[in-house]
Phi, psi and omega in degrees: 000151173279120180298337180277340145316313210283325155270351174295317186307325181292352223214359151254141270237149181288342166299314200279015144277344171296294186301283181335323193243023158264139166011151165057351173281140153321128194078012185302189192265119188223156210206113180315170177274347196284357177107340188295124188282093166290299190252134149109348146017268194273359152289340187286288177328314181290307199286325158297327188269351137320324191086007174297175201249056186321344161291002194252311209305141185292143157201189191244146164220159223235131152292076176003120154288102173267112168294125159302099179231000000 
Protein backbone atom coordinates (compact mmCIF):
# COMPACT_ATOMS: atom_id res chain seq x y z
CA UNK A 1 0.00 0.00 0.00
CA UNK A 2 1.19 3.58 -0.35
CA UNK A 3 1.85 5.53 2.84
CA UNK A 4 1.32 8.77 1.28
CA UNK A 5 -2.47 8.08 0.35
CA UNK A 6 -2.88 5.93 3.51
CA UNK A 7 -1.87 9.65 5.01
CA UNK A 8 -3.85 11.59 2.61
CA UNK A 9 -6.69 9.40 3.83
CA UNK A 10 -6.11 9.81 7.65
CA UNK A 11 -6.91 13.18 7.38
CA UNK A 12 -10.63 12.94 6.19
CA UNK A 13 -12.99 12.84 8.27
CA UNK A 14 -14.87 8.98 8.53
CA UNK A 15 -18.12 9.91 7.16
CA UNK A 16 -16.90 11.06 4.34
CA UNK A 17 -14.86 7.89 3.89
CA UNK A 18 -17.75 6.33 4.60
CA UNK A 19 -19.80 8.35 1.67
CA UNK A 20 -16.99 7.70 -0.77
CA UNK A 21 -16.95 3.89 -0.64
CA UNK A 22 -20.43 3.68 -1.28
CA UNK A 23 -22.16 1.95 -4.33
CA UNK A 24 -22.71 3.77 -7.34
CA UNK A 25 -19.72 6.49 -6.25
CA UNK A 26 -16.86 6.68 -8.34
CA UNK A 27 -14.28 4.80 -6.39
CA UNK A 28 -16.49 2.91 -4.48
CA UNK A 29 -15.82 -0.49 -2.51
CA UNK A 30 -15.55 -2.72 -4.82
CA UNK A 31 -14.85 -6.54 -4.34
CA UNK A 32 -14.33 -10.47 -5.03
CA UNK A 33 -16.82 -12.42 -3.99
CA UNK A 34 -14.28 -14.54 -1.71
CA UNK A 35 -13.53 -10.53 -0.58
CA UNK A 36 -10.45 -9.51 -1.66
CA UNK A 37 -10.72 -5.93 -2.09
CA UNK A 38 -10.02 -4.07 -5.91
CA UNK A 39 -11.00 -0.61 -4.97
CA UNK A 40 -10.87 1.30 -2.04
CA UNK A 41 -7.94 -0.23 0.13
CA UNK A 42 -6.59 2.31 1.66
CA UNK A 43 -9.74 3.99 2.57
CA UNK A 44 -10.82 0.40 4.08
CA UNK A 45 -7.25 0.57 5.96
CA UNK A 46 -8.16 4.14 7.16
CA UNK A 47 -11.53 3.39 8.56
CA UNK A 48 -10.09 -0.05 10.32
CA UNK A 49 -7.40 1.45 11.94
CA UNK A 50 -10.61 3.70 13.14
CA UNK A 51 -12.10 1.04 14.58
CA UNK A 52 -15.33 0.85 12.20
CA UNK A 53 -16.78 -2.59 11.40
CA UNK A 54 -15.33 -2.44 7.63
CA UNK A 55 -17.22 -5.81 7.14
CA UNK A 56 -20.37 -4.20 7.00
CA UNK A 57 -19.72 -1.79 4.94
CA UNK A 58 -22.10 -1.87 1.20
CA UNK A 59 -19.90 -2.51 -1.54
CA UNK A 60 -20.47 -3.85 -5.35
CA UNK A 61 -19.09 -6.97 -6.01
CA UNK A 62 -17.38 -8.24 -9.31
CA UNK A 63 -17.01 -11.59 -10.65
CA UNK A 64 -13.94 -12.90 -12.02
CA UNK A 65 -14.22 -12.52 -15.90
CA UNK A 66 -13.15 -16.24 -17.79
CA UNK A 67 -12.29 -16.02 -21.05
CA UNK A 68 -14.27 -19.00 -23.22
CA UNK A 69 -11.49 -20.29 -24.91
Amino acid sequence: MSAPKIERFRRVSTCELKASLAPGQPGSLKTRPDGTILDGHHRVTVLAERGEDVDQLPREIIEKEFDEA
